[in-house]
KETI-102947 format. One line per 10 residues: their letters; for each residue z, x, y of N, C-alpha, C. Coordinates in pm, whole numbers. Example, Ala and Ser with C-alpha at 12.3 -4.5 7.8 and 13.67 -1.06 7.14 Angstrom:
2
as) 780/1319/-569/780/1230/-450/780/1320/-330 ~ 708/1285/-225/714/1367/-106/787/1290/3
This chain:
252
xxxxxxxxxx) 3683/3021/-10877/3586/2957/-10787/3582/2805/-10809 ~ 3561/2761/-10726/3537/2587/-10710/3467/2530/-10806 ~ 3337/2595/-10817/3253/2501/-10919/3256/2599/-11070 ~ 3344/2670/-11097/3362/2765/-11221/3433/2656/-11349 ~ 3352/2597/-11415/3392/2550/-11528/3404/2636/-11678 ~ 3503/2582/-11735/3530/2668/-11870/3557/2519/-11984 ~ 3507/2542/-12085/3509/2478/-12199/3560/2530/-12343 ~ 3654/2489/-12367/3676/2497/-12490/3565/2458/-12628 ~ 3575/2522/-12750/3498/2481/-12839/3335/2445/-12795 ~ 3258/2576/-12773/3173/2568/-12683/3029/2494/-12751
xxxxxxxxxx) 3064/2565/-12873/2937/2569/-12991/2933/2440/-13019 ~ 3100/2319/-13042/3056/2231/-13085/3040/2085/-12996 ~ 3043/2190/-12896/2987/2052/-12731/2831/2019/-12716 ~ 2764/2193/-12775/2623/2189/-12819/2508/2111/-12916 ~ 2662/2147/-12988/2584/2082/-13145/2640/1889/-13122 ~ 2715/1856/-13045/2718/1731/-12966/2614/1707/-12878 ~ 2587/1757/-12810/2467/1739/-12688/2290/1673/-12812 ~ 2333/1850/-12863/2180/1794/-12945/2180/1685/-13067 ~ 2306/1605/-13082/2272/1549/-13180/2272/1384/-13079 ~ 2337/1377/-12980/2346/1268/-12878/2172/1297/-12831
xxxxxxxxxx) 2128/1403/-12797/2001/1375/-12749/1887/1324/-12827 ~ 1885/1395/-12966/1800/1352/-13098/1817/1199/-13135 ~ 1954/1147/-13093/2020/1013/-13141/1943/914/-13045 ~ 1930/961/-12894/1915/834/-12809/1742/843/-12808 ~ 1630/996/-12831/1538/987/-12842/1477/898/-12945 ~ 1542/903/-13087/1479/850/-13218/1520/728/-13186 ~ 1627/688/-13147/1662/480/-13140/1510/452/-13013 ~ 1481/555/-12934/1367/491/-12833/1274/468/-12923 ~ 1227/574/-12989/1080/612/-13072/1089/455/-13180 ~ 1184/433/-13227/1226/342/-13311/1195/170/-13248
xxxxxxxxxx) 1272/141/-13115/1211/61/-13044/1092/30/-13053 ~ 1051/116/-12986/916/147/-12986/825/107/-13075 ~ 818/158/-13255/721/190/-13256/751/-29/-13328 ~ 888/-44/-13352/948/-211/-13404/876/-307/-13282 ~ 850/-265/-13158/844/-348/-13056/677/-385/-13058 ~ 630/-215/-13096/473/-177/-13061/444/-205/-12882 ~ 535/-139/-12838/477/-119/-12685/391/-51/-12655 ~ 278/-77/-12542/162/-5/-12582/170/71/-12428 ~ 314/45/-12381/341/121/-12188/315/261/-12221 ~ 274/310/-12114/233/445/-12142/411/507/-12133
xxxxxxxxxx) 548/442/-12093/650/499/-12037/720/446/-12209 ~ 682/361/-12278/754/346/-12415/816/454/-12478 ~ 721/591/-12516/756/743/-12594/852/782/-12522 ~ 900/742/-12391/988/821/-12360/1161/720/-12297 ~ 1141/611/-12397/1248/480/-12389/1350/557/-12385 ~ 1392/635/-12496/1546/684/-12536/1593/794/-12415 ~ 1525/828/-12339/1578/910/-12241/1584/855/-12097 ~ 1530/725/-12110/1632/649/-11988/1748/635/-11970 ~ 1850/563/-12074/1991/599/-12080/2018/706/-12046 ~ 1992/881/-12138/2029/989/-12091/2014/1006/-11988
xxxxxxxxxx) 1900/992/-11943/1881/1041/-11727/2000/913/-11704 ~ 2007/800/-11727/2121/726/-11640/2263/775/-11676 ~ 2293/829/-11754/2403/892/-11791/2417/1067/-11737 ~ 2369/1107/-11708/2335/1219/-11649/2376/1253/-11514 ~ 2288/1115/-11418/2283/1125/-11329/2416/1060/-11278 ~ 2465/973/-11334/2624/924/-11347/2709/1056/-11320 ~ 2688/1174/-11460/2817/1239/-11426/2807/1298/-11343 ~ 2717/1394/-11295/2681/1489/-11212/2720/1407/-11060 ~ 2714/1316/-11021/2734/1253/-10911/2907/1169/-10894 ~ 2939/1151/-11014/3080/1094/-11041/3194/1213/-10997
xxxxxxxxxx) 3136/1326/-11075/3234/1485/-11134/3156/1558/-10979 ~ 3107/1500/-10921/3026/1669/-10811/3025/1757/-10860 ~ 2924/1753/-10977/2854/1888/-11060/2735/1894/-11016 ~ 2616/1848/-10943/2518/1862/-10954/2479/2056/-10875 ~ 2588/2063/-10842/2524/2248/-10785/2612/2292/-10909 ~ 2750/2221/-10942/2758/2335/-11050/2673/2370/-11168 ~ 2581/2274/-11196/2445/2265/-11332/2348/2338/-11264 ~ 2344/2370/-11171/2215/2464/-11097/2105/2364/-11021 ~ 2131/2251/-10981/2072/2157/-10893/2059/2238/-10755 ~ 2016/2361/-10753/2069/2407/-10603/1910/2387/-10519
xxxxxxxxxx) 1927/2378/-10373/1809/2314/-10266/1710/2464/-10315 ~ 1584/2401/-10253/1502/2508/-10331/1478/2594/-10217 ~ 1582/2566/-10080/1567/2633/-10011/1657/2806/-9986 ~ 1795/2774/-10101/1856/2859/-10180/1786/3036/-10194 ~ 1678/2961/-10238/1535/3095/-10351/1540/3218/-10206 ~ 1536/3319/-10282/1469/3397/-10190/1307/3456/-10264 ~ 1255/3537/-10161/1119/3541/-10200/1122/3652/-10315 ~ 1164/3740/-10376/1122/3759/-10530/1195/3685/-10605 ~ 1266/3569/-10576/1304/3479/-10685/1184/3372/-10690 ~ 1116/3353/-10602/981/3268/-10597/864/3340/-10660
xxxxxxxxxx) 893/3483/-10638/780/3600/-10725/783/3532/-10860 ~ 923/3545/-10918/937/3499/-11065/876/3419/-11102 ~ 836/3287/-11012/799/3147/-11083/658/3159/-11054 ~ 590/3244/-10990/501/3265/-11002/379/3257/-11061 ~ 429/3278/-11213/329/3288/-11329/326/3119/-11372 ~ 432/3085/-11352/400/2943/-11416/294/2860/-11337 ~ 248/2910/-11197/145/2787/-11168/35/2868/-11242 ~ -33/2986/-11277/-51/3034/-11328/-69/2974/-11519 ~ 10/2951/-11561/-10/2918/-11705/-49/2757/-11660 ~ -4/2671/-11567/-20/2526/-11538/-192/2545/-11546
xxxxxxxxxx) -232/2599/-11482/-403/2609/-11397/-467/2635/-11584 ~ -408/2742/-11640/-487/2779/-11774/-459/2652/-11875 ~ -367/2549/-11807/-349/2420/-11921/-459/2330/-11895 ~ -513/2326/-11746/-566/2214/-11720/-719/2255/-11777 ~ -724/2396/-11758/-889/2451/-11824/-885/2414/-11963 ~ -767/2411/-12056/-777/2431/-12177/-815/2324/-12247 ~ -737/2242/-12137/-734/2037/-12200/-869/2015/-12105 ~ -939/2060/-12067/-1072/2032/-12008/-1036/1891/-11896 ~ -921/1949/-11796/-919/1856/-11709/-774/1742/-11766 ~ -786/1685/-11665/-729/1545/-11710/-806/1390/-11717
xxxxxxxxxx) -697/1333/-11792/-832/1178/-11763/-690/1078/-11763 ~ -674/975/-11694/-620/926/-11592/-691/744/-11609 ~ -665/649/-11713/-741/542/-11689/-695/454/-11588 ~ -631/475/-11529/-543/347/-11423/-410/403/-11343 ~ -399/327/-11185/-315/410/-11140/-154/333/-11217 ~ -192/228/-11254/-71/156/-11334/-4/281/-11431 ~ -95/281/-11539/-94/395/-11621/-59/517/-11597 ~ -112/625/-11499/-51/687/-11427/107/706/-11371 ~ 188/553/-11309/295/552/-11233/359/573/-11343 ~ 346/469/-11501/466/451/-11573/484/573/-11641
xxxxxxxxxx) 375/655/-11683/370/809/-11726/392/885/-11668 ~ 375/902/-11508/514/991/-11482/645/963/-11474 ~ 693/855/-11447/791/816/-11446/881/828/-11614 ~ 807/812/-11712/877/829/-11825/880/1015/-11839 ~ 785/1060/-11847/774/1226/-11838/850/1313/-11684 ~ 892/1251/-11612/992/1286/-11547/1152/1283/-11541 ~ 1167/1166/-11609/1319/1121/-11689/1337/1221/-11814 ~ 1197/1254/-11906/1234/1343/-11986/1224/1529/-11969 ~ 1177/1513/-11825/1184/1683/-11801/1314/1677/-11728 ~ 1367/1575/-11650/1501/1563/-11591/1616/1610/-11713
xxxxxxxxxx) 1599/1497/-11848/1720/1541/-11889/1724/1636/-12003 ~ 1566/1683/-12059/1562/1812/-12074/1609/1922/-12037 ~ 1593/1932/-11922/1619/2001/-11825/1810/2057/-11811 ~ 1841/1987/-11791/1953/1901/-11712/2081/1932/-11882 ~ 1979/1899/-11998/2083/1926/-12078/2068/2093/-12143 ~ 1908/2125/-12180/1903/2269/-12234/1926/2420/-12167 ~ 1896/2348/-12017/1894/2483/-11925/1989/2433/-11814 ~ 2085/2337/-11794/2192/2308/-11688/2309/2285/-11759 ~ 2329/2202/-11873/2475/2216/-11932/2502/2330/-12033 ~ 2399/2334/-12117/2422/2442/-12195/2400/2595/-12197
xxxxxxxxxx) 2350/2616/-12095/2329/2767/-12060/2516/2768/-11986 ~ 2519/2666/-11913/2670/2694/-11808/2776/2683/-11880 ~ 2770/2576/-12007/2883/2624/-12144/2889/2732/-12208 ~ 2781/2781/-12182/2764/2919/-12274/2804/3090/-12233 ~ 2800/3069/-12057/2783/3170/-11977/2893/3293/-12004 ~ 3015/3167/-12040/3168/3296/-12048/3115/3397/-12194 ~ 3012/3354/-12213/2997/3432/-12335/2915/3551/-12332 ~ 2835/3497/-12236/2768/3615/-12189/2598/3546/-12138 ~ 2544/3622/-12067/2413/3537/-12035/2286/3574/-12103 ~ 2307/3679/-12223/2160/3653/-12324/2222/3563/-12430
xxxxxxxxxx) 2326/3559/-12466/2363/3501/-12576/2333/3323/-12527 ~ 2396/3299/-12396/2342/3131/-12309/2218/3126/-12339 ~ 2109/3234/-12294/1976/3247/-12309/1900/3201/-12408 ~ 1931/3309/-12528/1909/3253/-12686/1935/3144/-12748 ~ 2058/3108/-12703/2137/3016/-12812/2049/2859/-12751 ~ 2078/2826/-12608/2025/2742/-12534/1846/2701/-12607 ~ 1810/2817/-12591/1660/2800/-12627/1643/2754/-12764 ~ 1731/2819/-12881/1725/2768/-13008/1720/2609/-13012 ~ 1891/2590/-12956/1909/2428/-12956/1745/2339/-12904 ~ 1663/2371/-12808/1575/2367/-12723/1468/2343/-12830
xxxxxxxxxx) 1404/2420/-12914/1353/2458/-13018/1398/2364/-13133 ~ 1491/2359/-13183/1545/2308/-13291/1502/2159/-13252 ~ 1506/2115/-13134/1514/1938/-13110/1364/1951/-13125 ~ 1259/2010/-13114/1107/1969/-13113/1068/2025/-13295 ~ 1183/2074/-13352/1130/2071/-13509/1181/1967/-13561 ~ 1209/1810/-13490/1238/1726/-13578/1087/1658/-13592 ~ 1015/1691/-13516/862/1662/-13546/799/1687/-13675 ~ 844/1848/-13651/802/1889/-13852/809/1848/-13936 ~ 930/1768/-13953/974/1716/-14044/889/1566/-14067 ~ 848/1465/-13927/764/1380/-13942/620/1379/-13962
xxxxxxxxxx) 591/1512/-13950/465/1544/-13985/424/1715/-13987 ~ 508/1745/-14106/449/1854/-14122/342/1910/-14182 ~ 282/2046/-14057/161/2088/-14054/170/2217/-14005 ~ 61/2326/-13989/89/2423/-13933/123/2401/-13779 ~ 29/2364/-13724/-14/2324/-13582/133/2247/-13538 ~ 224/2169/-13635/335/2179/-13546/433/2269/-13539 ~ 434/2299/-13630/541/2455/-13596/527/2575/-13502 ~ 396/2591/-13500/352/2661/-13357/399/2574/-13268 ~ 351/2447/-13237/428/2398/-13123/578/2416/-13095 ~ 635/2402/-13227/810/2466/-13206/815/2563/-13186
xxxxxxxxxx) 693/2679/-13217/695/2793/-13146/710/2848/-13022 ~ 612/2762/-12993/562/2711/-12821/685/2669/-12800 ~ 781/2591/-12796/863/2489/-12721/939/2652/-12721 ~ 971/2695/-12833/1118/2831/-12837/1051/2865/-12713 ~ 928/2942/-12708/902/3103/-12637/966/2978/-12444 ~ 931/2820/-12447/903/2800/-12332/1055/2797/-12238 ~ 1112/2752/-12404/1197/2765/-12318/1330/2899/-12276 ~ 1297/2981/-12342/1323/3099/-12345/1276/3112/-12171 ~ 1180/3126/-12153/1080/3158/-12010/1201/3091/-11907 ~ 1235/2932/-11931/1292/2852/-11824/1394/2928/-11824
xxxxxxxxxx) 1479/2931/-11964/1645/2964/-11944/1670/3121/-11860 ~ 1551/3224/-11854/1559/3328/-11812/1543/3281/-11657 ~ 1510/3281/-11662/1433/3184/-11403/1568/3130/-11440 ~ 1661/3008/-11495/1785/2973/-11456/1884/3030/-11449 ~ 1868/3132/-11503/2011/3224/-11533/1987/3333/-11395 ~ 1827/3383/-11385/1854/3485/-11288/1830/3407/-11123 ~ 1790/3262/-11107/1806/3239/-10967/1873/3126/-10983 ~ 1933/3075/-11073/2097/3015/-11084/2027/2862/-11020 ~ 1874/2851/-11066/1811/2684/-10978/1722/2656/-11122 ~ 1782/2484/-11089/1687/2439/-11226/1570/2375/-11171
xxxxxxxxxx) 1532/2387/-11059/1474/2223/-10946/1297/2300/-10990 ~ 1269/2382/-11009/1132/2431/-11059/1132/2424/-11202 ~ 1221/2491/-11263/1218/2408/-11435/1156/2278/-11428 ~ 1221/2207/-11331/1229/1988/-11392/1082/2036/-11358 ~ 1035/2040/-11270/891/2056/-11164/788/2095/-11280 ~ 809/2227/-11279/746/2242/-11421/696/2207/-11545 ~ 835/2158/-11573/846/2083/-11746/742/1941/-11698 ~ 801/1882/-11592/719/1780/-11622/561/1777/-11604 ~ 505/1897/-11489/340/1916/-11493/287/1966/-11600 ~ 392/1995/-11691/307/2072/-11793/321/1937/-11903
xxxxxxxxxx) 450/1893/-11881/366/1764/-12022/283/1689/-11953 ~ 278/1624/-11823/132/1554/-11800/73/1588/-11812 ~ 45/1741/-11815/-122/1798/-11812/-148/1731/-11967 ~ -50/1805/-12066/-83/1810/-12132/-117/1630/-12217 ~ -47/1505/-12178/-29/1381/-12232/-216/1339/-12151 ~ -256/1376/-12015/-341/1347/-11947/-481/1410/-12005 ~ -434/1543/-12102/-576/1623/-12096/-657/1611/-12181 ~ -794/1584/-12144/-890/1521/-12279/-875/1633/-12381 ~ -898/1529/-12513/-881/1619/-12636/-975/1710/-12637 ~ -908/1808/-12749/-1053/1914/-12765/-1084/1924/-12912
xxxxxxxxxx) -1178/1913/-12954/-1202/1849/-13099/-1209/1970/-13183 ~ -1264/2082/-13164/-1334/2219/-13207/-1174/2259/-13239 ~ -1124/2289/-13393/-1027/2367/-13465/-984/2512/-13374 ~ -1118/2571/-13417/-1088/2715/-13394/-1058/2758/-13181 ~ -1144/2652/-13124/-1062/2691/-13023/-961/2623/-12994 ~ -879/2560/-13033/-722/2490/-13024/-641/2612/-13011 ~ -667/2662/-13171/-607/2798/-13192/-600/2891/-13132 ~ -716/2927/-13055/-746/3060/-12969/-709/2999/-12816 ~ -661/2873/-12802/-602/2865/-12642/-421/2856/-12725 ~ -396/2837/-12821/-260/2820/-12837/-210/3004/-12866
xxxxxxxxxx) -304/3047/-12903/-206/3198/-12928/-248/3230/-12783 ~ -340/3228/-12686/-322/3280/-12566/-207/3256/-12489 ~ -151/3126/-12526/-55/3052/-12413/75/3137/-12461 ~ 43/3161/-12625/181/3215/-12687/186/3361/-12647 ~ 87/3451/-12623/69/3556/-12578/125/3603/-12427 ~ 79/3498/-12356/126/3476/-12218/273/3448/-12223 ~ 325/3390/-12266/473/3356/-12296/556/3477/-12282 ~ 551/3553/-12443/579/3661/-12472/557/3782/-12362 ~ 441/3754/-12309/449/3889/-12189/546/3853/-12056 ~ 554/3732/-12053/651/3686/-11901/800/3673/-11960
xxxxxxxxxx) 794/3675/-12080/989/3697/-12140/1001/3844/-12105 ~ 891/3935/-12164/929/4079/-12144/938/4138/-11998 ~ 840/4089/-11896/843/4115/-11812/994/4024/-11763 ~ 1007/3922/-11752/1152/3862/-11703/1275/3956/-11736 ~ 1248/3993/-11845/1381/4075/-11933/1381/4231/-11865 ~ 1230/4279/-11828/1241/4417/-11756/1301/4385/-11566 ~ 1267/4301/-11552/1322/4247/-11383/1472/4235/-11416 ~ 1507/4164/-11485/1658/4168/-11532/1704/4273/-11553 ~ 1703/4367/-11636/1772/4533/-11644/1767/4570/-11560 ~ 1669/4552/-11451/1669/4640/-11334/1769/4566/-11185
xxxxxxxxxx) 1744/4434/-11210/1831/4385/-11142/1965/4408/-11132 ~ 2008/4433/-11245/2136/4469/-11345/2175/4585/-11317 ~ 2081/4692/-11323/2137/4813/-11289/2120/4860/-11135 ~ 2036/4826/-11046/2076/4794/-10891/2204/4768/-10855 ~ 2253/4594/-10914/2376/4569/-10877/2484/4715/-10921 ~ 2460/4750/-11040/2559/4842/-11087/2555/4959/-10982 ~ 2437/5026/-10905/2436/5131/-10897/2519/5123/-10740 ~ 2487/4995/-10668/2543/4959/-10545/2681/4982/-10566 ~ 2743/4855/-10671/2864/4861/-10713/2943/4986/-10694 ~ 2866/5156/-10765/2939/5275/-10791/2909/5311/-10667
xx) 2873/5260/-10588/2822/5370/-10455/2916/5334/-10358 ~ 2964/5223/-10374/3087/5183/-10302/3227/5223/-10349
């Protein structure tokens, strides 16, 4: 097929990706903290290059449908069932962070604009290049492996400040992106991932703090709870999807 790419040495194009992505994030954070920019778009310096490099190849190579850039007009309606739950977990973020708060529309433009470059090449690298390097291998193994790498880049936090509360968040980041890489693999579109990723870090960069310990905790295992039930449920739509195709397949 036309857009069917194959890669050699798959594992260590990965372990390239995530160490180029960790590399251009920390020289931003680094900028940053040497410069003391106080832009709300500063935290997210090092992933300007990547989105400009990104958007380079995909438009240079005419990959952008082979990474799963496909029109969202593509979807059919139980592939829209799927994404379902996520406005769903969005609505339980904005209750949790008690709203958003928003001091300026200045403030506002440059914060999405930096949190959109980084759900772009989030996006674009954990659930569009590396699930599609991974695929000849099989698509839970893309699934898993993708999400680890995914996971692994938000435990370099731990390391700058380790605590419990961030390792749950690497918790959080695994289960989330587990959730995305499953919706990319079974409707083959990343264009609600980017959509996603990025309403959910504004909610979350926008949403007033919540000071009280014990309910932090009791909205973070809910979200983790919720997670875990939409992997299982994704994973039961999948077998069944799976064995449909099969059963068509023998009937012919």
């Amino acid at each position: 097929m036309k857009n069917e790419l194959t890669f050699k040495r798959p594992y260590l194009i990965l372990i390239g990706l995530e160490i180029i992505t960790l590399l251009f994030v920390s020289i931003g954070a680094a900028i940053t903290e040497i410069t003391k920019i106080s832009n709300p778009i500063a935290p997210f310096m090092g992933f300007i290059p990547l989105a400009l490099l990104l958007i380079l190849y995909f438009t240079i190579k005419k990959q952008w449908r082979t990474f799963y850039f496909h029109s969202l007009r593509d979807l059919r309606i139980q592939e829209w069932v799927l994404y379902a739950p996520l406005l769903f977990f969005l609505i339980l973020l904005v209750v949790f962070n008690n709203g958003i708060s928003v001091p300026s529309s200045s403030y506002l433009l440059f914060l999405s604009m930096g949190i959109i470059m980084n759900a772009f090449v989030e996006e674009s690298v954990f659930r569009g290049l590396m699930i599609k390097i991974l695929l000849p291998k099989g698509e839970i193994k893309a699934i898993i492996v993708s999400s680890l790498f995914f996971g692994f880049g938000h435990l370099a936090q731990a390391f700058q400040n380790p605590s419990f509360s961030v390792f749950i968040q690497v918790f959080y980041a695994l289960l989330v992106g587990l959730v995305l890489a499953l919706l990319v693999v079974q409707t083959r579109s990343i264009i609600i991932p980017i959509i996603f990723h990025f309403l959910h870090n504004f909610l979350q960069y926008t949403g007033q703090n919540v000071s009280d310990v014990a309910t932090i905790r009791m909205n973070d295992l809910i979200l983790i709870a919720i997670l875990i039930m939409y992997i299982i449920a994704l994973l039961i739509f999948r077998k069944k999807n799976i064995g449909s195709h099969s059963s068509v397949t023998l009937d012919r």
